[in-house]
Structure formats: C-alpha cells, structure tokens
C-alpha positions in Angstrom: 0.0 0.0 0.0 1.6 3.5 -0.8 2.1 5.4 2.2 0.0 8.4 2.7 2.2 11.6 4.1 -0.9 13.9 4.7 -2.1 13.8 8.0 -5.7 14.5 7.3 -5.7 11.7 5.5 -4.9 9.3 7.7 -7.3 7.7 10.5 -6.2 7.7 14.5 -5.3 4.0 14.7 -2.5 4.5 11.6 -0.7 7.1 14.3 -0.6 4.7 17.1 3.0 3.4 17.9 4.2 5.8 15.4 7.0 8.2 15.9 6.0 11.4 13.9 7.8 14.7 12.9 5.0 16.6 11.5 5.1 19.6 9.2 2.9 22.2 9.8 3.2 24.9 6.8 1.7 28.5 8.1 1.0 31.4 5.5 -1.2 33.8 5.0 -3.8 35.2 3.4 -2.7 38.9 1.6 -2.2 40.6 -1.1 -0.1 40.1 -3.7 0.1 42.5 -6.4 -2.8 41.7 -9.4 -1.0 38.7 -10.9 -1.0 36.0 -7.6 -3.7 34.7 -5.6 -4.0 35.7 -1.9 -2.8 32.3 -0.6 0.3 32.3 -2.0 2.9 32.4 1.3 0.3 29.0 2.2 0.9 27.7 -1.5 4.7 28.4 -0.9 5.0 26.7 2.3 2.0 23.8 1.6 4.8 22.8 -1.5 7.9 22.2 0.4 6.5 20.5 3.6 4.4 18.1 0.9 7.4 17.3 -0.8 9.8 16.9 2.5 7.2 14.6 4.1 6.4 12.8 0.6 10.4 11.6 1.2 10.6 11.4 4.7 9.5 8.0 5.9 11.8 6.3 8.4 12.7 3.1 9.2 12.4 3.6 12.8 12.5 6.6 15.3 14.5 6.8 18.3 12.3 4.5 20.0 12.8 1.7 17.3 8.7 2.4 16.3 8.0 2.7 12.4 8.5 6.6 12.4 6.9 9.2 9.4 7.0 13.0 8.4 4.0 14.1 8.0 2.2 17.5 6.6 -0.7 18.7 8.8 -3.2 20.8 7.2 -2.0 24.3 6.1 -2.7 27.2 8.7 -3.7 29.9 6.0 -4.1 33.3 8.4 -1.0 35.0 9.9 0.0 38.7 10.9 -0.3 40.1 7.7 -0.7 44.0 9.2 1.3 45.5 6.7 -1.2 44.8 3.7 -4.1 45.8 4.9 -4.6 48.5 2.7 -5.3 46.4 0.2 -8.7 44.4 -0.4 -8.4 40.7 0.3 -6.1 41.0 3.2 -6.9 39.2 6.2 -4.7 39.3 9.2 -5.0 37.9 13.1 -2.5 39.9 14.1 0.5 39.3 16.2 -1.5 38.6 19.9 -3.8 36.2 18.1 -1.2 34.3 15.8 0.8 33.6 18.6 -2.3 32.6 21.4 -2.6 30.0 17.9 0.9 28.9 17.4 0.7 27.9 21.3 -2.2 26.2 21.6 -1.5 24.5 18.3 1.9 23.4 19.3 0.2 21.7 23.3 -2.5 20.0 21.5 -0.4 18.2 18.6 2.4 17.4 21.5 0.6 15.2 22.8 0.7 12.6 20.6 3.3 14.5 17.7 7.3 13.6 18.5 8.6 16.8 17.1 6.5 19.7 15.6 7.4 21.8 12.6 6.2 24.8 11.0 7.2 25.7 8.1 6.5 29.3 7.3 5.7 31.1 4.4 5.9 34.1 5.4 7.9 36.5 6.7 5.9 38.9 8.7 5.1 35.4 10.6 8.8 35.2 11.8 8.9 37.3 14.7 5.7 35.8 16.5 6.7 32.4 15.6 10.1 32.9 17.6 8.2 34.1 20.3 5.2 31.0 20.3 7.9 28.3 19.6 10.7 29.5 22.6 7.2 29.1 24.9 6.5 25.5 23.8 10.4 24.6 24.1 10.2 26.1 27.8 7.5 24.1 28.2 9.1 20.8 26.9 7.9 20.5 23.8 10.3 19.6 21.2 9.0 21.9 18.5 10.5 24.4 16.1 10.2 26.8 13.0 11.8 26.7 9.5 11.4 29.7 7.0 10.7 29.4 3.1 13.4 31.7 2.1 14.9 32.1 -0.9 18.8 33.7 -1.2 18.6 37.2 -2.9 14.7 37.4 -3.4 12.7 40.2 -3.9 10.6 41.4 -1.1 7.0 40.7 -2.3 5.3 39.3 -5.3 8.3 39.9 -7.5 10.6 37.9 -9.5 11.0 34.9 -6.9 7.7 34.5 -5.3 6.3 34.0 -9.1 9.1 32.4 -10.4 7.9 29.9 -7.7 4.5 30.1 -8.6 5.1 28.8 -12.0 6.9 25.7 -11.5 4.0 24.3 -9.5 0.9 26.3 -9.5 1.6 28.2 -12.8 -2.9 28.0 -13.7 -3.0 30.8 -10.7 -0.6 33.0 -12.3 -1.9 36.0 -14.3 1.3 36.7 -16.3 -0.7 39.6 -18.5 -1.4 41.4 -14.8 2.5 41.1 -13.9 3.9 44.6 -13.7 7.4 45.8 -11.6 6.2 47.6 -8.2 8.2 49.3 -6.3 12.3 47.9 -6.4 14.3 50.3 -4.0 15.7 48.3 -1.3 13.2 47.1 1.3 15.5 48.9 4.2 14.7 52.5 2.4 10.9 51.6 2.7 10.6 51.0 6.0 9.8 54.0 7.6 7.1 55.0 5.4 5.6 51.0 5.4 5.9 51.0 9.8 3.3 54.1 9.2 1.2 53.4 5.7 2.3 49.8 4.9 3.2 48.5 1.8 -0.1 50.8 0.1 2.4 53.8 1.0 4.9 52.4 -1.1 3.7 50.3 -3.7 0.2 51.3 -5.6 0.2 47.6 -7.0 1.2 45.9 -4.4 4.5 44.5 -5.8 7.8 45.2 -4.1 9.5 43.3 -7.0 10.0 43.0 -10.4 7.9 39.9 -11.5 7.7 40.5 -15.7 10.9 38.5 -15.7 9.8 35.4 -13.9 10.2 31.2 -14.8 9.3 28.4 -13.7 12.0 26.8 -14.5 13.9 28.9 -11.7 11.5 28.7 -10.0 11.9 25.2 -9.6 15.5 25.2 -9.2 14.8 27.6 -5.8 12.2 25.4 -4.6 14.5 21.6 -5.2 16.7 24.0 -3.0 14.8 25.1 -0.6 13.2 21.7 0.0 16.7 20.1 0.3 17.8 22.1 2.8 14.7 21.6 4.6 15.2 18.0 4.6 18.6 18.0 5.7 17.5 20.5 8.9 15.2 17.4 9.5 18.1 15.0 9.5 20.2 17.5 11.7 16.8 18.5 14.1 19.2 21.7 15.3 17.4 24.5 17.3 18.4 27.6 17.8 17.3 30.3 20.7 14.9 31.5 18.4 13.5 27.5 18.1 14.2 28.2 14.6 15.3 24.7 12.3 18.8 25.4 11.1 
C-alpha cells in the first residue's frame, strides 16, 4: 500500500505506535500584487512540507517504532498587518497568531514527537520565535523553519512568481504582472511602519515579477526543499526554536 504523508488523510489508529515529525506549513492570506492569488505564502509553504514529508518515511524513530513526516493541514491566516490596505487581506495579528501557534503546538504534542512549522511568510517570523521558545520552555520539542529564498525580492516579485510557476503556474496571471516598487526594502521602512506596503507600492508589488520562470522557480524550490530536509536530519534548534 503506498504510504499516505498527509495527516488529514490518515485515521487515529494509523498514528498509534508511530514516531511522527509533523510539518505544519503557516501562511497567509494577503495581497499580492494583481498577478498572484492571496494564498500564496500557504501555497509556498504547503509545497515544500508536501514534498519533504512525501520523502521522509523512516525506518524507525528513536524508540525503534515505524516513524513518518507528516504535513498537517496548512494554517492559512497569519499577521499580515502590513497589507491591509489592500482588499483581500486578512490578518490575526500578532497577539492572536501567537495565542494560535501555542495552543496549536500543546494539542499536537501530545501525541506529535517533534512539531514543525514551516512558514511562508515573513511577517510570521517574529511571533513564531516568540510562540515556539514558549513551547520549548515548556518541553515541547517543537521548532520553525522559514521558506526563504537567497537574494529574493521582497513581495510578489521575480522569486515568489518564479515559484508560482513551476507548481501552481494556472494561478498566475502573467498579462497582470507589472514591476512595483524595487528600492531596497531597508529605504521603505519608515514609510511601510506608518502606511504599509499601500504607502509604497500602488500595486502591491515590491519586486520586479515581468521577468519570472518556472524553471527557476523550480531550481529555488528543489533547494529550498533540500535544505529543509537535511535540517530534518540534523533536528538543530536555535534560541529562536528556529530549524537550522
């Protein structure tokens, strides 16, 4: 029988004397400029923990127990603040991601080995830092891993779409795809900490996108996914219960 990596397809007794790492991709649901759809941090992060945990049966865990990666189903709200000004945004906020994160993290613990989540995005980061060093304190062995790609654009630009189009390219609206705003993201901040990214970007984009592939985007996601996987192998936390 193949084995099924998706925890919500799998009933109670399948779990039972099972040692389980299991994924847990967080996104969000925001803008991003007129050419992606508003899940696509949860697309993002959805695609690598699918493919980690499609690889990552075990043998045995440490106990000797059959042992599995698994990918919970996505969590597809996060503290998305910063792109409110812009229809289809819908943010918890900080306070309410992280009462989430908790709860989420003592409730799968109980019967989860090791808990992962694997953000997709980046305004996520600071809270999930915050939620996971609680659960650690707590003694929960659980930690965060970011979907970052080396010398991205901020938002919606060349790399989120490049992505976008290796796997999900029917959501893409290439005609829509138009540069936003490209000065560095460290000369933006002040006016984004007051207006957002609406005080910096009419379209949304902090990016060029017109540029974008799928075939690099699947060259940054086979990268991103393999350093993920080898994290797993390594299972070393940081202060900030971040996966390195």
């Amino acid at each position: 029988m193949e084995r099924r990596a998706a925890l919500g397809q799998l009933s109670w007794p399948e779990l039972s004397d099972c040692t389980v790492t299991l994924l847990v991709p967080l996104g969000a649901t925001e803008q991003h400029g007129p050419h992606l759809p508003l899940d696509t941090d949860t697309r993002i992060a959805q695609a690598v923990a699918e493919r980690v945990a499609e690889g990552g049966h075990r043998d045995a865990g440490p106990s000797g127990d059959a042992a599995s990666v698994l990918t919970a189903p996505a969590l597809n709200y996060g503290a998305s603040g910063e792109h409110e000004g812009f229809p289809g945004t819908i943010s918890l906020g900080h306070a309410a991601l992280e009462l989430l994160l908790v709860e989420y993290g003592r409730s799968a613990c109980r019967w989860a080995d090791r808990l992962l989540f694997v953000n997709g995005h980046g305004g996520n980061a600071n809270t999930l830092a915050t939620a996971v060093r609680r659960l650690r304190y707590e003694g929960r062995d659980a930690a965060w891993f970011p979907c970052a790609f080396p010398e991205a654009d901020a938002h919606a630009g060349h790399t989120e779409t490049s992505v976008l189009l290796h796997f999900s390219p029917s959501e893409v609206c290439a005609t829509a795809a138009q540069a936003g705003n490209t000065a560095p993201v460290a000369t933006l901040l002040p006016a984004m900490r007051t207006g957002g990214v609406a005080a910096v970007s009419a379209n949304g984009v902090l990016g060029d996108p017109t540029g974008a592939n799928g075939e690099h985007g699947a060259r940054l996601l086979d990268e991103l996914v393999a350093r993920l996987d080898s994290a797993l192998a390594d299972w070393h936390v940081d202060e900030s219960g971040r996966l390195g």
